[in-house]
C-alpha positions as CSV (number, residue, x, y, z in Angstrom):
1,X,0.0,0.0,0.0
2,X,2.9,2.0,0.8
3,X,4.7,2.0,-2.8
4,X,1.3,3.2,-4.1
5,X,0.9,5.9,-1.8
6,X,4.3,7.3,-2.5
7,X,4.0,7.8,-6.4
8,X,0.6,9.9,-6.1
9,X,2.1,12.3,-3.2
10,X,4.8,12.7,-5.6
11,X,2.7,13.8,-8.4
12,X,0.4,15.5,-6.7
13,X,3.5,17.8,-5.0
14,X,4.4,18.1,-9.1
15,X,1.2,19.6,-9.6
16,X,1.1,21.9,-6.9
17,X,4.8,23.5,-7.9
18,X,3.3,23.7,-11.7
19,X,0.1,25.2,-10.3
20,X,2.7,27.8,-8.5
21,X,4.2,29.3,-11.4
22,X,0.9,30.0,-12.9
23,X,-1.4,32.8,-11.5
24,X,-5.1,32.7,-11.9
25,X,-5.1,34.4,-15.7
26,X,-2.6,31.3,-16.7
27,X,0.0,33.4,-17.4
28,X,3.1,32.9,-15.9
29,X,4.8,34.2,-13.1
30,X,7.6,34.3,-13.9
31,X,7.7,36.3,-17.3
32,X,10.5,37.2,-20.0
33,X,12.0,40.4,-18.7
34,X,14.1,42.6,-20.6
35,X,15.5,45.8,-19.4
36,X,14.4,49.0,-21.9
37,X,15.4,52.7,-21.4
38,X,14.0,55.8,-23.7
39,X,15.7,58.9,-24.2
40,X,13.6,61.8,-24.7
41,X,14.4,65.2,-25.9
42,X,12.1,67.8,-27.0
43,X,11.0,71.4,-27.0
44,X,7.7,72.7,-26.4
45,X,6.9,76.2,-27.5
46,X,3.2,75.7,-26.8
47,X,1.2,77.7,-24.7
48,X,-0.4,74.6,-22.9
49,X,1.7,72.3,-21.2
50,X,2.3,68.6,-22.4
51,X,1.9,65.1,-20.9
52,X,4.1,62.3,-21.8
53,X,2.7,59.1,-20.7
54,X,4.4,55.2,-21.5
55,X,1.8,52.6,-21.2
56,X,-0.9,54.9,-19.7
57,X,1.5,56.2,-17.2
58,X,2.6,59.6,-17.3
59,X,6.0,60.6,-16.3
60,X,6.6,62.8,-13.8
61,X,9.3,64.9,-12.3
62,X,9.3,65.0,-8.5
63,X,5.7,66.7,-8.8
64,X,5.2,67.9,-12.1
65,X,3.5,66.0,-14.6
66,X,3.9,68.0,-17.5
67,X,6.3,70.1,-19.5
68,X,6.6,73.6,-21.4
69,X,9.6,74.3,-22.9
70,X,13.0,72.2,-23.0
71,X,12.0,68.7,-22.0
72,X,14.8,66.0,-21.3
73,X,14.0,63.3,-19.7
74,X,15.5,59.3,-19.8
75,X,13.0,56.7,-18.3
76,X,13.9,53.6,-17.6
77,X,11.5,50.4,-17.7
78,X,11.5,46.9,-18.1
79,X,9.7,44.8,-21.3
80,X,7.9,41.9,-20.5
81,X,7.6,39.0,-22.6
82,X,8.8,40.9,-25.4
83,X,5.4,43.5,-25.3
84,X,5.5,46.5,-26.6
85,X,5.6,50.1,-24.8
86,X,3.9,52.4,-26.2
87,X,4.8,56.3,-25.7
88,X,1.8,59.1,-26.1
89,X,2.1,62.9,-26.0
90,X,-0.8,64.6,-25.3
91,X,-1.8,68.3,-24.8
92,X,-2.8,68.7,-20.9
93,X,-5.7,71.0,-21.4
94,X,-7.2,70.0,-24.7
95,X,-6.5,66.6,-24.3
96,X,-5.0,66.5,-28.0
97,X,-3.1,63.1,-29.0
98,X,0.3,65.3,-30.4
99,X,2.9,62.0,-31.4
100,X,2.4,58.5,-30.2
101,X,5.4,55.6,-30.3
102,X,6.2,52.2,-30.0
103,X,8.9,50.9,-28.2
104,X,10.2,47.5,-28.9
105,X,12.7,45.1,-27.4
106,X,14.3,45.3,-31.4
107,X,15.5,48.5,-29.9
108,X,15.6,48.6,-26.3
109,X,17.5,51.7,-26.1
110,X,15.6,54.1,-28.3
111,X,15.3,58.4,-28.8
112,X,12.2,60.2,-28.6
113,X,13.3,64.3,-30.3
114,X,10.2,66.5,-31.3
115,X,9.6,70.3,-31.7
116,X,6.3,71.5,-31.3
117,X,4.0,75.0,-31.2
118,X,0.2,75.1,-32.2
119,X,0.1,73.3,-35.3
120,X,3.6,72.3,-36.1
121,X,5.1,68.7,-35.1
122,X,8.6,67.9,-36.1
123,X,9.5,64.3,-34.7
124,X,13.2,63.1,-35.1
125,X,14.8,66.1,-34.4
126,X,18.0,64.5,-33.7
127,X,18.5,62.4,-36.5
128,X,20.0,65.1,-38.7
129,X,22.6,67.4,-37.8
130,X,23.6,70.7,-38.9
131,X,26.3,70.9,-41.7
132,X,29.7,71.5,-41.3
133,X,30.8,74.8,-42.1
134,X,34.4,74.3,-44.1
135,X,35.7,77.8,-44.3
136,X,35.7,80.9,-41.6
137,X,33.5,83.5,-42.5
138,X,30.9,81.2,-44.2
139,X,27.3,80.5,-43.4
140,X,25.2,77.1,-43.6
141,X,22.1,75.9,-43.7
142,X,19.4,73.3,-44.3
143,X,16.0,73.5,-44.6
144,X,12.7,71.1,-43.9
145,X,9.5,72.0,-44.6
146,X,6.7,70.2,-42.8
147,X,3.8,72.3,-43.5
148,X,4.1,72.1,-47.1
149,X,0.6,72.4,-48.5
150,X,-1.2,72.6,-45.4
151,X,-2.7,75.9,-46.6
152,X,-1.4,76.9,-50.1
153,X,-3.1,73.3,-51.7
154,X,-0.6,73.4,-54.2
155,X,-1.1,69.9,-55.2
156,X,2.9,69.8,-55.6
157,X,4.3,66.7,-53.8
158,X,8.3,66.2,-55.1
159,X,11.2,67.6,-53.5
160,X,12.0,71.6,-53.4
161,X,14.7,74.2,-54.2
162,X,15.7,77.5,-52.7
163,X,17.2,79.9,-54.8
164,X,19.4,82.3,-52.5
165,X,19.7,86.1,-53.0
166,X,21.5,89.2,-51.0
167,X,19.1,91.8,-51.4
168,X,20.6,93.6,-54.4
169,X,19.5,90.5,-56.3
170,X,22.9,88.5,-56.2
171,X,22.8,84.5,-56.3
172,X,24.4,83.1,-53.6
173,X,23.6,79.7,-54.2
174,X,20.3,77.2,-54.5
175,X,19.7,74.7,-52.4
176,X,18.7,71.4,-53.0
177,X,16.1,68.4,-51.9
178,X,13.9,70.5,-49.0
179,X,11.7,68.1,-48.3
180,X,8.6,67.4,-46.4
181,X,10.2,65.6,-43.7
182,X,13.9,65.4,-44.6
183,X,16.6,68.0,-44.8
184,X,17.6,69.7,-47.6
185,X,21.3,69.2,-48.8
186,X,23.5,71.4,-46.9
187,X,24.8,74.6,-48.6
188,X,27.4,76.7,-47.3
189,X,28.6,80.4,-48.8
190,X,30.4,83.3,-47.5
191,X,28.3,85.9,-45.4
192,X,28.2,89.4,-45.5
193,X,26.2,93.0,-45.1
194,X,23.6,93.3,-44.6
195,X,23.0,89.5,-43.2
196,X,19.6,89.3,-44.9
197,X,18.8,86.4,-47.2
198,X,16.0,86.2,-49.4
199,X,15.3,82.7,-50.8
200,X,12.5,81.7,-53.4
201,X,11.1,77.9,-52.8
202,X,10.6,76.6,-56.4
203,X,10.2,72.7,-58.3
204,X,12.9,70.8,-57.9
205,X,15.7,71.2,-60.9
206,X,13.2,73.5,-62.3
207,X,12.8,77.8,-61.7
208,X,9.1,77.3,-61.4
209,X,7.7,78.1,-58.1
210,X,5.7,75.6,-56.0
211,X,2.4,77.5,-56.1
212,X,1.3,78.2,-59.7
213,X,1.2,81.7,-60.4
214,X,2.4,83.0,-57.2
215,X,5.9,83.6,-56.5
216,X,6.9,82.5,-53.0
217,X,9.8,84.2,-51.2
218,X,10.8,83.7,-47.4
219,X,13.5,85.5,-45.5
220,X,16.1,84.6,-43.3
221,X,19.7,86.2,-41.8
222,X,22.9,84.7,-42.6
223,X,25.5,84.5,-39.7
224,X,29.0,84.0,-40.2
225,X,30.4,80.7,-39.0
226,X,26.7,79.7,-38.0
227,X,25.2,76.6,-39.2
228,X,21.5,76.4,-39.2
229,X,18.9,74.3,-39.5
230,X,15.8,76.1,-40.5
231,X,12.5,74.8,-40.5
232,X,10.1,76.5,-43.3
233,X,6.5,76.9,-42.0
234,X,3.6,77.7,-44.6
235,X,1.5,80.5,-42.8
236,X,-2.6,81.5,-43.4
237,X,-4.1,85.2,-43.6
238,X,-7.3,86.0,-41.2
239,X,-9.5,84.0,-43.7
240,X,-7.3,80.9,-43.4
241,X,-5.6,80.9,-46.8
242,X,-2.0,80.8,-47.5
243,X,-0.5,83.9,-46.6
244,X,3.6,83.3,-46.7
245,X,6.3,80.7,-45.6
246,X,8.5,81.9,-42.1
247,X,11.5,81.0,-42.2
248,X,12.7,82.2,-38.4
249,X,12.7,79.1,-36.5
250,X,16.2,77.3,-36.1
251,X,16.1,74.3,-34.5
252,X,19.8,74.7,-33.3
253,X,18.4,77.2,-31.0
254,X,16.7,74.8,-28.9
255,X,18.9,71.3,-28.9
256,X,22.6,70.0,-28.2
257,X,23.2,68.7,-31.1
């Protein structure tokens, strides 16, 4: 009677240990970790604060919960079982989803680098640098434009150049590939007086301006040995069409590159 009695208390002390490592969902207690770690850098030139939440969470500092201006923050976490973290920025008063992201054990170190100001989002920040200026005395620049079209409708969707001038008219150079959401080439020339630039945004390869009939000119200041990396913005009159493209912000004004 013995020798039967033995096998079953085995088992049933088998079962028991197996029973252990499960929790009433039947998912495992003891899950694939994995440690993660997000970098985030960013600028908010909002008037309303912003939240930054991962998985529902929002981050906090001591006790503030949201940012305005320069934001750097790393956060660490840990993946389980390989899920998923998913990042959202919101805007704290309206509620307004502004930029959401994955994060994923493919890349468990991974950069979070955005600009924003009522109605302009520029994600990746980092992932271009400004050009390197070869010769004292010169100024660079590249350009991205992500409000192309958002209120001139030009129905144009290929690459852009800017044709350079001083004010008297001279051609400084023309830069090449402004895009929508990628930089421009880099172009570099020597500056001078008066540090005005005036720059007309026209077809790629071509001297035809983006916006049929309509010539479109945006100005900007040259600095010597400054590289820049100017983002164009498309801008609406009172009645919400297009009015102009600004050319002031410089995103080298606001991150360590």
């Amino acid at each position: 009677m013995k020798t039967k009695i033995v096998p079953i208390l085995l088992f049933s002390i088998v079962l028991i240990l197996c029973q252990a490592c499960i929790n009433e969902d039947m998912v495992p207690y003891y899950e694939k970790q994995q440690p993660g770690k997000v970098v985030i850098r960013g600028y908010n030139a909002q008037k309303d604060s912003i939240q930054i939440a991962v998985d529902g969470k929002i981050l906090k500092e001591a006790k503030i919960d949201a940012y305005i201006k320069k934001i750097a923050k790393d956060h660490e976490f840990v993946f389980y079982s390989d899920k998923a973290k998913v990042v959202e920025i919101t805007n704290k008063v309206s509620k307004q989803l502004l930029y959401s992201y994955k994060l994923t054990t493919a890349k468990p170190i991974d950069t979070i680098s955005f600009y924003t100001k009522e109605d302009l989002w520029i994600e990746n920040v980092l992932a271009a640098k400004p050009g390197k200026i070869t010769q004292a005395g010169y100024a660079g620049f590249k350009f991205i434009f992500p409000t192309l079209n958002k209120y001139s409708a030009s129905g144009y969707t290929g690459k852009l150049d800017g044709i350079m001038r001083k004010v008297n008219g001279e051609v400084v150079g023309v830069v090449k590939n402004i895009g929508k959401d990628t930089y421009s080439d880099f172009i570099e020339f020597p500056s001078s007086l008066p540090p005005i630039i005036r720059m007309e945004l026209v077809k790629h390869n071509t001297t035809e301006s983006y916006i049929n009939g309509r010539q479109v000119i945006t100005v900007m200041l040259m600095l010597p040995n400054k590289s820049r990396l100017i983002v164009l913005d498309e801008r609406k009159d009172e009645s919400g069409k297009f009015l102009n493209v600004d050319a002031s912000l410089n995103l080298v004004d606001y991150f360590d590159f």
